[in-house]
C-alpha positions, -999 to +999 in steps of 0.1 A: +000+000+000+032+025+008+040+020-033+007+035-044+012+063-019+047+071-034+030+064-068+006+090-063+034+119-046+056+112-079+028+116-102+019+148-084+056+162-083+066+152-120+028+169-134+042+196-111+071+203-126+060+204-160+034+227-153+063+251-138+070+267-171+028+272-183+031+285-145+061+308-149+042+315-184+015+329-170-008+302-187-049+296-180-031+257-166+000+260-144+014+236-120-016+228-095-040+218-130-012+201-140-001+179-107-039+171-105-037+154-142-006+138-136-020+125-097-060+115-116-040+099-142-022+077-124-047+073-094-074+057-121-044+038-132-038+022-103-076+016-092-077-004-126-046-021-122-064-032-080-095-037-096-081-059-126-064-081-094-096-083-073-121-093-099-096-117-118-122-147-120-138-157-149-173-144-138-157-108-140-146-098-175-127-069-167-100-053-193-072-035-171-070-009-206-105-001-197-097+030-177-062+040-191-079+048-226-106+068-207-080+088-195-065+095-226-098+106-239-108+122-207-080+147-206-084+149-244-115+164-238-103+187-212-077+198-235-100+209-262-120+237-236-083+256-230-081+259-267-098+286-277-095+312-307-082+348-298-083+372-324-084+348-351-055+332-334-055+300-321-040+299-285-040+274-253-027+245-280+003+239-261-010+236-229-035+215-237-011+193-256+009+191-220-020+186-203-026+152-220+013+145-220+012+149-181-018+122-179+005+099-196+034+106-172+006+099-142-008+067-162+031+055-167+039+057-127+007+044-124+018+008-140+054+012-121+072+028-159+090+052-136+125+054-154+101+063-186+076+089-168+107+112-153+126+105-188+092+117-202+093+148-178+125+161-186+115+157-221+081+177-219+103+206-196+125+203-223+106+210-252+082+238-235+117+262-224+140+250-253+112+252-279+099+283-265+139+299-270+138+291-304+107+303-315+113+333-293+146+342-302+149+330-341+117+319-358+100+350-350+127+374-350+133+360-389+097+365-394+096+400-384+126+410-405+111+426-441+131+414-470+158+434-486+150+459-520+168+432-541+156+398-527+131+381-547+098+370-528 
């Protein structure tokens, strides 16, 4: 029973941390929406994983994928409300995007993938500060520069 506790804390502190940078960002979902997905995630996981044990008997037909999936639709669906259109621009992509990321970090402590959900982690912190950089600091600074008299368009 300790496990599932520490299950449930790592979940929490690795949806955390990735909701530091929509956090630091300012974003509509910052770290407490995002340790709640990560914890949900992994507590439904591990209620099916328990339930899956308990009703192993052929009377039960019960599908330990059941719940994951729902998750992944679940926070799917969740996702979809944050994005919204702006000024005919689309915005709250990315967070919804981590969003549904950070229940597949909860669901993968939830079936004991730990190695893979911090791995996971460091990639999702990863992408939204070193992605963010470059888009920053080169995509839209080449976008803003007007061409030169004697470039062709």
């Amino acid at each position: 029973m300790l496990e599932f506790f520490g299950q449930l804390v790592l979940a929490t502190v690795l949806g955390a941390f990735v909701g530091l940078e929509r956090e630091l960002s300012k974003k509509a979902a910052g770290m407490r929406t995002f340790a709640l997905v990560g914890l949900g995630a992994a507590f439904f996981t591990i209620i099916s994983i328990i339930a899956s044990e308990k009703f192993s008997d052929a009377k039960y037909l019960f599908d330990v994928s059941r719940i994951p999936s729902q998750i992944v639709l679940g926070v799917g669906f969740i996702g979809a409300g944050l994005i919204i259109f702006h000024s005919s621009q689309l915005r709250g992509l990315t967070t919804a995007a981590g969003l549904w990321v950070a229940a597949a970090i909860g669901m993968a402590v939830g079936f004991k993938i730990y190695l893979l959900a911090v791995f996971t982690t460091f990639l999702v912190v990863s992408i939204f500060v070193v992605f963010w950089f470059i888009e920053n600091q080169l995509v839209k600074k080449l976008a803003s520069k007007p061409p030169k008299d004697n470039q062709e368009l």
